[in-house]
DODOMI-302567 format. One record per atom (N, C-alpha, C, CB): residue in one letter; x negated, y, z negated. Coordinates in steps of 0.2 Angstrom, whole numbers, plus 5000, padded with zeros to 4 digits. Each point is the difference from the previous one (the first is absolute). Glycine has a CB too. Layout:
aXYZ...
***
This chain:
x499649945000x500450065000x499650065000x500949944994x499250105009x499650085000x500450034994x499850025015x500050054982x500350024996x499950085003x499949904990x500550155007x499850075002x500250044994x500149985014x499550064983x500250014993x500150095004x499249894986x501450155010x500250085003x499750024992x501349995010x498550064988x500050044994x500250075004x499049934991x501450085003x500350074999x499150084998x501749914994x498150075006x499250015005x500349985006x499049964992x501449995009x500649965002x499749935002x500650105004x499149834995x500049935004x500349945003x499550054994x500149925010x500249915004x499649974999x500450025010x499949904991x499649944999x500249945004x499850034990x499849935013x500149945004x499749934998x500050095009x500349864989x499949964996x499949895001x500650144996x499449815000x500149935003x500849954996x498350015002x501849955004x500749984998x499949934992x500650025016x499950004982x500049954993x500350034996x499149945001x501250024996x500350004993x499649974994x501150005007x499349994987x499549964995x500049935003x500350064990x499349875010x500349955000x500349984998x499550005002x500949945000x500449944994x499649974998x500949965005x499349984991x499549964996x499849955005x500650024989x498749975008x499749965006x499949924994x499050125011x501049844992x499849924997x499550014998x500449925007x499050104996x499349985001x499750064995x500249945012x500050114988x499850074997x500450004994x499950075010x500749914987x500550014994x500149944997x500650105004x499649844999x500349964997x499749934999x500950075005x498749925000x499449945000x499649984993x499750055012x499950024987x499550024994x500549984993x499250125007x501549934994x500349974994x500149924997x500750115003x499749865002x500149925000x499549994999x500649975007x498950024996x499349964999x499650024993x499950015013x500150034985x500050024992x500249974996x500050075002x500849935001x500549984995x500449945000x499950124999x500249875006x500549965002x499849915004x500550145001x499249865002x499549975005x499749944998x499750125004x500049884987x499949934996x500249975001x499750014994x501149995003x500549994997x500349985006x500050064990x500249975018x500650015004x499450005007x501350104991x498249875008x499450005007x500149955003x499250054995x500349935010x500049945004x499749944996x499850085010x500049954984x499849904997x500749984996x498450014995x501849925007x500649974997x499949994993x500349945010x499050044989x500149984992x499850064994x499549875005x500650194998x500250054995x500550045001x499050004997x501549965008x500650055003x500549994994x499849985015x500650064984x500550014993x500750005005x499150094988x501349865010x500850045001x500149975006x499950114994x499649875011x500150005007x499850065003x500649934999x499350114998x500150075004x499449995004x500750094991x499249955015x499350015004x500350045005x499349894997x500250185000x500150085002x499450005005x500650064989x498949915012x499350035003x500250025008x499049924992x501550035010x500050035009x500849994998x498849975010x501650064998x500750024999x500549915001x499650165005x499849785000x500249945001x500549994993x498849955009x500750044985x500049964994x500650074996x498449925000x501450145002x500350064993x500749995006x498850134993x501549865012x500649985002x500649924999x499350085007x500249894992x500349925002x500450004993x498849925007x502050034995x500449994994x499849954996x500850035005x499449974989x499649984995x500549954997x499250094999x501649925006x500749974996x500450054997x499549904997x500650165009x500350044996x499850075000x500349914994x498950085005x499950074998x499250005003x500950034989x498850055015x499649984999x499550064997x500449925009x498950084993x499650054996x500050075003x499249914996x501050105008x500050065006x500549975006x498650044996x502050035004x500449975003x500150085004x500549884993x499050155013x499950045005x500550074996x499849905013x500250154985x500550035002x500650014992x499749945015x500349994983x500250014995x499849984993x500750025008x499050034989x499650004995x500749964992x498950145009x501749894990x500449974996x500049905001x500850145000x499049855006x500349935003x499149964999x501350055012x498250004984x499349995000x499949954995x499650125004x499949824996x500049984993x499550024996x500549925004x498950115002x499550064997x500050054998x499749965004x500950074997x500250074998x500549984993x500050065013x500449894986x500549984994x499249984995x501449945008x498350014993x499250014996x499750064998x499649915007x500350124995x499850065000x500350044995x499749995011x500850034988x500450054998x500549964994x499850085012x500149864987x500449934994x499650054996x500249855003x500450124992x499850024991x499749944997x501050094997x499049865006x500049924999x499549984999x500849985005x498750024991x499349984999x499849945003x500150054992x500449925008x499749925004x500150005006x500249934992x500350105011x499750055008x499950035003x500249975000x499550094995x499650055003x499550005003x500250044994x499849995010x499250015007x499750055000x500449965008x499050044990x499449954997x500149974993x499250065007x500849884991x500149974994x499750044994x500049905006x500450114987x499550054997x499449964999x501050084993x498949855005x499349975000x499550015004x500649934997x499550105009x499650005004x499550055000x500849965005x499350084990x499850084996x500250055008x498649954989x501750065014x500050025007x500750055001x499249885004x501150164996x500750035000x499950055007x500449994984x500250035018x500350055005x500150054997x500549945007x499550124995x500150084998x500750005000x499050075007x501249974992x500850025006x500050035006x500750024990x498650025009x500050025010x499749935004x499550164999x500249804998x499749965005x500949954999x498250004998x502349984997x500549995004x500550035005x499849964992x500250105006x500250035007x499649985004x500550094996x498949935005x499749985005x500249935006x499250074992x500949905005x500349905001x500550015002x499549924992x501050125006x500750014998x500250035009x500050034983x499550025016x500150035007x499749985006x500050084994x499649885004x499649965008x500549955002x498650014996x501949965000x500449955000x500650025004x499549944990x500650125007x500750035005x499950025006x500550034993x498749985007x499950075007x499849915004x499150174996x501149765002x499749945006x499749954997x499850075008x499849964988x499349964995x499849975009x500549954983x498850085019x500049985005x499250005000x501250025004x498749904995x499150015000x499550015005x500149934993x499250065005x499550015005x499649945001x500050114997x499749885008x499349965001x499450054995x500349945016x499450024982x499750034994x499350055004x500449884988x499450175011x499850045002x499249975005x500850084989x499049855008x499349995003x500249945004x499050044990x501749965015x500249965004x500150075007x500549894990x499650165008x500350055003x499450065005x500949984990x499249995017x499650075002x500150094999x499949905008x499450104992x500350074995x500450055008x498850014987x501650045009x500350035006x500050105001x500949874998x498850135007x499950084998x500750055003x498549975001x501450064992x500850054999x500150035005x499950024990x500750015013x500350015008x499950084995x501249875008x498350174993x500150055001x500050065006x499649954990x500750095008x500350065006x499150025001x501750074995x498449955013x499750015004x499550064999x500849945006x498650054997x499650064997x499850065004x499749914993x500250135008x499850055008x499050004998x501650125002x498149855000x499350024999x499950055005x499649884997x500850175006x499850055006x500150084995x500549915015x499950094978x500350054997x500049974992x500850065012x498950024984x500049994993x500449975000x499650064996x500549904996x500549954996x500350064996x499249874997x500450185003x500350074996x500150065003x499649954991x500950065010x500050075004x500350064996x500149945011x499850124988x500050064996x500450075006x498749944991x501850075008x500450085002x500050054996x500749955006x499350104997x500150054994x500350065002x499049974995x501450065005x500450065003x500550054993x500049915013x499750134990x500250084997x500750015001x498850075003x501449944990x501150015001x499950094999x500849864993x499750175010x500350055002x500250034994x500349975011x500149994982x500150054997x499750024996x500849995003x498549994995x499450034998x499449975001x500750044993x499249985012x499349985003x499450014999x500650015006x499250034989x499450014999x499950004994x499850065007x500549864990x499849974992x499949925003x500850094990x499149895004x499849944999x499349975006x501449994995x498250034999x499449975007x499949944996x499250115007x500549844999x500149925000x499349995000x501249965008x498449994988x499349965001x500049955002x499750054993x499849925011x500049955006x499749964994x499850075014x500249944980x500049934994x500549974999x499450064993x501349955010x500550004998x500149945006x500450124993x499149895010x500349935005x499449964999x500950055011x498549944983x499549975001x499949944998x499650095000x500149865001x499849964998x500149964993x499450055008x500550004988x500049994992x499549954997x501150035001x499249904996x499449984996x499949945007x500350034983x500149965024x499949975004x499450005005x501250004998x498649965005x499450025005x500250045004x499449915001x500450145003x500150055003x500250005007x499450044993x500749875009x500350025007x500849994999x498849965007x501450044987x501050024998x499850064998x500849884995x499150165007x500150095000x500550015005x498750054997x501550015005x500650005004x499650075005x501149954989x499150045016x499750045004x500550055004x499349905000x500550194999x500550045001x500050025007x500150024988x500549975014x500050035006x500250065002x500049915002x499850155001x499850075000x500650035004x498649985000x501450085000x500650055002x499950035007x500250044987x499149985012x500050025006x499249965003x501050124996x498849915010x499549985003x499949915001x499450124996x500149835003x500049964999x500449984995x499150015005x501549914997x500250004994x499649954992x500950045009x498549944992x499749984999x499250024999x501049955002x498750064995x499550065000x499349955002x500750084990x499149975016x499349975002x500249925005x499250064987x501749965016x500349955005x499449995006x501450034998x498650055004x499949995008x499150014999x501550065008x498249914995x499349985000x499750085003x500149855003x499450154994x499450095002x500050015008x499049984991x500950065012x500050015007x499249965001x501050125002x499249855004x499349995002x499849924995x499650165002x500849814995x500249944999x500449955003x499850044994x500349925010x500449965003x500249934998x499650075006x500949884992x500349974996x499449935002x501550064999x498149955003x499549935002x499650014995x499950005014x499750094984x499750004999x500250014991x499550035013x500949974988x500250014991x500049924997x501050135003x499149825004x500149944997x499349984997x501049965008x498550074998x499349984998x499850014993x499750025012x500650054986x499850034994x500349974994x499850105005x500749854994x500349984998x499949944997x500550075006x499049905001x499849924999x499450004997x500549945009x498950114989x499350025000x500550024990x499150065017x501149984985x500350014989x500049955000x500750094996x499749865004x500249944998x499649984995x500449975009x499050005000x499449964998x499550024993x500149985013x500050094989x499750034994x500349994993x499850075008x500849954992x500449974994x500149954998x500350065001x499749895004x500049924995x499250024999x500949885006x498850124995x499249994998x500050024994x499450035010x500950024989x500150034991x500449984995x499750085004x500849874999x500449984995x500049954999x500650055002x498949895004x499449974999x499649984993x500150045010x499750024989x499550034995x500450004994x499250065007x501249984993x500550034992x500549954999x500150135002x500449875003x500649954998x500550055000x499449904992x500650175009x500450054997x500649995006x499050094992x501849905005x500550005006x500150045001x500349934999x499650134998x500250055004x499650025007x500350044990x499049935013x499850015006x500549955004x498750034996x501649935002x500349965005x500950055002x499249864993x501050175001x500550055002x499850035005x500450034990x499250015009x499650055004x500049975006x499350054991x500449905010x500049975010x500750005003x499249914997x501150054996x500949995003x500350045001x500249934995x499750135003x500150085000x499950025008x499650024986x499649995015x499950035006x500349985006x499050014996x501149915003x500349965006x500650024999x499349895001x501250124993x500749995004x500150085003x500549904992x499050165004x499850075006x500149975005x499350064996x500349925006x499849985008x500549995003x499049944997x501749994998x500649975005x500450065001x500149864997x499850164998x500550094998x500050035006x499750034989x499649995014x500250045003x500449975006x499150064996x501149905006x500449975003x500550004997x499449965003x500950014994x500749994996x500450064998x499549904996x500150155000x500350044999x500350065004x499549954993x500250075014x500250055005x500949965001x498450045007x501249894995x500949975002x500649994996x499349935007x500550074987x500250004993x500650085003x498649924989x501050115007x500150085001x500250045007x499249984990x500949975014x500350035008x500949994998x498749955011x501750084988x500750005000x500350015005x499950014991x499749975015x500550045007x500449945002x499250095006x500549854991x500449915002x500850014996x498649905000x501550154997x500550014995x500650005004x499350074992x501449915006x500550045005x500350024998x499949955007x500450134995x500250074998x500449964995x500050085012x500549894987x500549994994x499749984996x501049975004x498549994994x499450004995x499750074995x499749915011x500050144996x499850054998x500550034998x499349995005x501350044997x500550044998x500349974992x500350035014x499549914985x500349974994x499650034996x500549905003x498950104997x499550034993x500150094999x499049895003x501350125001x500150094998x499550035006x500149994985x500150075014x499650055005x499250004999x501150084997x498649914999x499450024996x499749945001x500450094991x499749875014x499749935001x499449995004x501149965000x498950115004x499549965004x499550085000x500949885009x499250154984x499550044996x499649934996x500950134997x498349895004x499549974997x500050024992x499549985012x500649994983x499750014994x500850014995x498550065006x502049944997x500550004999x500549934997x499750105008x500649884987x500349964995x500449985008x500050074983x500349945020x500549985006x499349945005x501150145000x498349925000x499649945004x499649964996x500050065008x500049944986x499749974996x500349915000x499850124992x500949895006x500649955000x500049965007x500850074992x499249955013x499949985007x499549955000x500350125005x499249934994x499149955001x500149974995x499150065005x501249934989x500149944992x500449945006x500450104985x500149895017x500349955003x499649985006x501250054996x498549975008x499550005005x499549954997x500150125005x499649914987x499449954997x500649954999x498950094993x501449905005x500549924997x500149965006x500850064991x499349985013x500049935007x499649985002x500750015003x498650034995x499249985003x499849964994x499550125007x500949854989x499749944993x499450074997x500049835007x500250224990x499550034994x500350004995x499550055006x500049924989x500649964994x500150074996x499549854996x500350235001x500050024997x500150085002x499549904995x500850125006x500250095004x500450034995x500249985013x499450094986x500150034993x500250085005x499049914988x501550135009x500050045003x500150054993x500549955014x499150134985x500250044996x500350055005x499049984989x501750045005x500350085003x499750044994x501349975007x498550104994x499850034996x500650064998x498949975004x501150084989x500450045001x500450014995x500049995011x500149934984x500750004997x499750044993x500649895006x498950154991x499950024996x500550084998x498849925002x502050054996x500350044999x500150064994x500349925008x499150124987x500150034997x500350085000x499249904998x501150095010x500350095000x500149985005x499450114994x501249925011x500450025005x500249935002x499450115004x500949864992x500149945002x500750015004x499349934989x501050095012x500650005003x499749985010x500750104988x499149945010x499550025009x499849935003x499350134997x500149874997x499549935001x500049965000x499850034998x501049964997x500049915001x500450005007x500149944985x500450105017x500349985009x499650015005x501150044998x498250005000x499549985006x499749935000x499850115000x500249884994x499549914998x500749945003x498950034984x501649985015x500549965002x500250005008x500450024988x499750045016x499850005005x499249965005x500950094993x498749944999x499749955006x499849925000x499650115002x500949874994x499949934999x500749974999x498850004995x501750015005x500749975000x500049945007x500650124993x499449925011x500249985007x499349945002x500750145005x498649884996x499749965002x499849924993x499950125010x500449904984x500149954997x500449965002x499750044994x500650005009x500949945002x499849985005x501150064996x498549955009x499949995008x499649944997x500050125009x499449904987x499449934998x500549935000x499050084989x501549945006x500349934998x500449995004x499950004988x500350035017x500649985002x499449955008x501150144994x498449915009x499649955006x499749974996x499950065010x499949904984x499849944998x500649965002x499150034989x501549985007x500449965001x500150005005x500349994992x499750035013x500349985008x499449945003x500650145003x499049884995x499249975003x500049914994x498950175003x501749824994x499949944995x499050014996x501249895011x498850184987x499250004997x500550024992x498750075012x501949934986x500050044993x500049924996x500950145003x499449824998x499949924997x499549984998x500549985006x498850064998x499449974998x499750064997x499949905008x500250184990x499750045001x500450034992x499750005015x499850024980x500350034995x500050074999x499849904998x500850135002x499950085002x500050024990x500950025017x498550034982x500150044993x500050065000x499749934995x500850105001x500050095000x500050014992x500850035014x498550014987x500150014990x499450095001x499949814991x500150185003x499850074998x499449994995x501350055002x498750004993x499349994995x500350004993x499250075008x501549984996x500549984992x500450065003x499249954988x501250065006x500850025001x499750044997x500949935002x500050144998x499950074999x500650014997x499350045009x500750024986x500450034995x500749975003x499350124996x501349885000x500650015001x500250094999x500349864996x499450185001x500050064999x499550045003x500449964991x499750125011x499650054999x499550014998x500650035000x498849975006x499550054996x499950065002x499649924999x500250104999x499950105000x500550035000x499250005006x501150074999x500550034998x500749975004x499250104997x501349895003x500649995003x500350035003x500149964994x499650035013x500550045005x500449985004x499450044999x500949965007x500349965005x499350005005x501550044998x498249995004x499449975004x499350004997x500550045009x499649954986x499250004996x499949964993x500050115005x500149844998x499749954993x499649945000x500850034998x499149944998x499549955001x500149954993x499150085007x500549844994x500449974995x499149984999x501649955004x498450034991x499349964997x499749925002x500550074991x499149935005x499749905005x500649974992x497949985007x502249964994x500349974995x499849915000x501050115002x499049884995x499349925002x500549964997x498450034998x502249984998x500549964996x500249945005x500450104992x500149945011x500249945007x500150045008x500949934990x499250045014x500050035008x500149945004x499250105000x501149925005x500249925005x499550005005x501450004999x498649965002x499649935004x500449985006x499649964989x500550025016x500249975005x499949965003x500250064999x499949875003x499749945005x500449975005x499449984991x500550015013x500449965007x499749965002x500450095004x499849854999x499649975003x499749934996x499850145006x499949825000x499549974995x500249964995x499550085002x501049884998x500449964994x500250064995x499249885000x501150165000x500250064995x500749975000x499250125002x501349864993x500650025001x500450065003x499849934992x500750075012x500050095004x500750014997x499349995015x500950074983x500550044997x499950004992x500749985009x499050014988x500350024994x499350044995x501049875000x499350144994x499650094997x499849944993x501150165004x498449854993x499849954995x499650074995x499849855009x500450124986x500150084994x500350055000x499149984998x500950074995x500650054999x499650054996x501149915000x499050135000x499850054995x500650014996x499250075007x500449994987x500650034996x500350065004x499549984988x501250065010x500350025003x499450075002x501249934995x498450075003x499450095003x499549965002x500250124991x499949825011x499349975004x499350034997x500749995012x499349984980x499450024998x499749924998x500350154995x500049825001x499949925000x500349955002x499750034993x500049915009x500049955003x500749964995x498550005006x502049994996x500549964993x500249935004x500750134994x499149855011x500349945002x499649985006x501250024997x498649915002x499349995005x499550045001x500749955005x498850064991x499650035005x499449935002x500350164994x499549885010x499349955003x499250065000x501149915009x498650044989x499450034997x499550015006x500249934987x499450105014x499650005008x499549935000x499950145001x500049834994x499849915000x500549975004x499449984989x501250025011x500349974999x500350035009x500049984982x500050065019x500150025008x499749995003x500350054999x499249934999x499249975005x500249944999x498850084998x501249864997x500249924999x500549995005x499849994989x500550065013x501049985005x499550045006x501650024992x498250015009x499750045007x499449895002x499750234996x499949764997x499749965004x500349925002x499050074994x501749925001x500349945002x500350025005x500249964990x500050095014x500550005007x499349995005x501150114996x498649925002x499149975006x499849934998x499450125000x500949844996x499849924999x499649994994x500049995012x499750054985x499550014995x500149984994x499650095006x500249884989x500249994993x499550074997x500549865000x499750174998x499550064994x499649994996x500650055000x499749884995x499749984995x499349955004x501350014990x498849975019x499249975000x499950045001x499849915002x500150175003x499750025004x499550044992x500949995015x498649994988x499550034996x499450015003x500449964991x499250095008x499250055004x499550004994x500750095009x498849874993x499550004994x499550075001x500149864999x499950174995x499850085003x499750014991x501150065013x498249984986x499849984995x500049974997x500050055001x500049874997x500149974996x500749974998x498950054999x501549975003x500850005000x500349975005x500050094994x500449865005x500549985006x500850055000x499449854997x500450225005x500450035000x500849995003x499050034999x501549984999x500750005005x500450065000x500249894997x500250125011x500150064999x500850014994x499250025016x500849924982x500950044996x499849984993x501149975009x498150024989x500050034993x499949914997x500850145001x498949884992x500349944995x500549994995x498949995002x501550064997x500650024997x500649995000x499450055000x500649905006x500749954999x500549985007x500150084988x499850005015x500450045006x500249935004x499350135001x501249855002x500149965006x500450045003x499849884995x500350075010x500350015007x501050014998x498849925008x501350144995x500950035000x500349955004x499750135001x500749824998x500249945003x500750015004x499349944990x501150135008x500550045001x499850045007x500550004986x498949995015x500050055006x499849965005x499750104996x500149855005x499949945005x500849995002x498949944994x500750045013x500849975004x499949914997x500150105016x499449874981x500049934998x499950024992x499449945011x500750024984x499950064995x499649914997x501350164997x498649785003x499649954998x499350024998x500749935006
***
């Protein structure tokens, strides 16, 4: 899935398909049995109890006269789920003698694998391994692309640092790469005069050699960024002129993103070239609108910033979904934070302004496994506190990374000495109400 995050700075995101998994045999339920179950209910007859024999589904199906240990589907009609959950000491599963007992999540866990089929595996070192059906990649255009454009109703604030799209504690070839307003839209695209694309390859293959030589020596991966870097310059200058040529466009296309569409450096052509990157497979396009720092004349300012982003927001999602890209494409619109319900400064009819307010502010998502229509948390009646649902920014990132297939609690980056995660160690999971699958 691509993802395209919008910030009210304004941001997009383009993103990969999945949901959480179900329960797997081999990953959840195997290890338990076999721990626990498996002496007693395994493949050797002369310690099998009861008759029961769970290890494959032949033996955990077969009637026994009536009843058997696992019956697909329905876990009440189970004789291993009636074990399990007995008050009956002499047939509970695992015997208490055994020194060996079940959680109540690891019964649910049995409880649930049995209704979802109970449906096993060939055990994992019978199995060729199988590499994951991930979405496509463009090696001719960044994995990260960066927009920036200046809103009308107050244009000459909020300046943006090109930290804000960097790398962070990641190696530096996931930085995001901003593409420019005006001239080249990419900086140092088009080659020096009196260079020609032969000769730029020669200079290209000569660094190389040079640079493995030294990485050779150090081991340092950042000389290997650095190669991967030059080269995909190189495909850029290619890809990108064709990228950024909108004349293949056709007029109802352009007329749908607004007037201001085919203005370079403008939030209308920003959105344009955001859907352009999504059907070229670039997993990540981040667009900032500037402007919304409303502390005075807000009346004015905010119908200039809405202007210039109502319409070509609506166009973005509207030509994903025509193009079948919004399914796999996760659209986010957020901010830095929210702003007064009240006045700041003096009260006029054209002259006011409201404060930053970090309590609560809405969020928006489309797209991308999002459930679509509904509003999730409430404020108090002066939208100063959160009184119903709120969701914590861990906890928006955990549902941003489960709609892209990702569990949170693995994804981790070893960076000083820490196996960092980006939703914290403090509890936060995934918003299971905003998923169109909520398992």
């Amino acid at each position: 899935m691509k993802k395209l995050w919008i910030p009210l700075l304004a941001t997009l995101v383009v993103a990969i398909d999945g949901m959480a998994a179900s329960i797997s045999y081999n990953r959840d339920i195997r290890p338990l049995l076999s721990d626990k179950c498996f002496y007693c209910h395994g493949p050797d007859p002369d310690h099998r109890k009861a008759k029961l024999r769970i290890d494959n589904s032949e033996g955990a199906t077969r009637d026994l006269g009536g009843y058997r240990a696992i019956v697909p589907g329905k876990p009440n009609e189970s004789e291993l789920i009636s074990r399990i959950f007995t008050d009956d000491q002499d047939d509970l599963m695992p015997p208490p003698d055994s020194e060996k007992s079940l959680t109540s999540a690891e019964k649910d866990l049995l409880r649930r694998w049995v209704a979802e089929g109970a449906e096993y595996q060939a055990h994992w070192s019978f199995e060729l391994p199988k590499r994951a059906n991930l979405p496509a990649v463009n090696h001719d255009l960044p994995g990260f692309v960066v927009m920036v454009s200046r809103g009308t109703g107050r244009p000459n604030c909020q300046p943006l640092y090109d930290r804000l799209w960097g790398a962070g504690m990641l190696p530096s070839k996931h930085q995001g790469v901003k593409f420019l307003s005006t001239g080249d839209p990419v900086l140092y695209l088009s080659n020096p005069k009196g260079i020609d694309r032969a000769t730029r390859r020669r200079q290209l293959d000569e660094l190389a050699t040079l640079n493995r030589h030294r990485q050779a020596q150090i081991g340092d991966p950042e000389i290997s960024a650095r190669i991967a870097q030059y080269e995909m310059a190189y495909r850029m200058q290619m890809s990108v002129p064709e990228l950024t040529d909108t004349r293949d466009e056709p007029q109802h296309v352009l007329d749908m993103y607004g007037p201001d569409m085919n203005k370079r450096g403008t939030y209308a052509n920003s959105c344009l070239l955001a859907r352009r990157l999504a059907e070229r497979d670039v997993r990540f396009i981040q667009l900032y609108h500037m402007g919304w720092d409303q502390h005075f004349t807000l009346p004015k300012q905010i119908s200039g910033q809405c202007k210039d982003t109502d319409q070509p927001t609506a166009a973005l999602l509207r030509d994903l979904k025509q193009r079948g890209l919004l399914d796999d494409t996760l659209v986010i619109w957020s901010g830095e934070f929210g702003r007064m319900v009240y006045c700041q400064g003096k009260l006029t009819r054209e002259n006011y302004g409201r404060d930053h307010h970090p309590r609560c502010f809405t969020t928006w998502l489309a797209g991308g496994g999002i459930k679509p229509g509904i509003s999730y948390g409430v404020t108090d009646d002066f939208s100063y506190n959160i009184v119903e649902n709120p969701v914590h920014v861990n906890e928006l990132n955990a549902t941003i990374l489960a709609a892209l297939g990702i569990d949170h609690k693995s994804l981790t980056v070893k960076f000083q000495g820490l196996d960092l995660r980006l939703t914290g160690v403090e509890g936060h999971d995934v918003v299971r109400d905003l998923l169109k699958t909520a398992s």
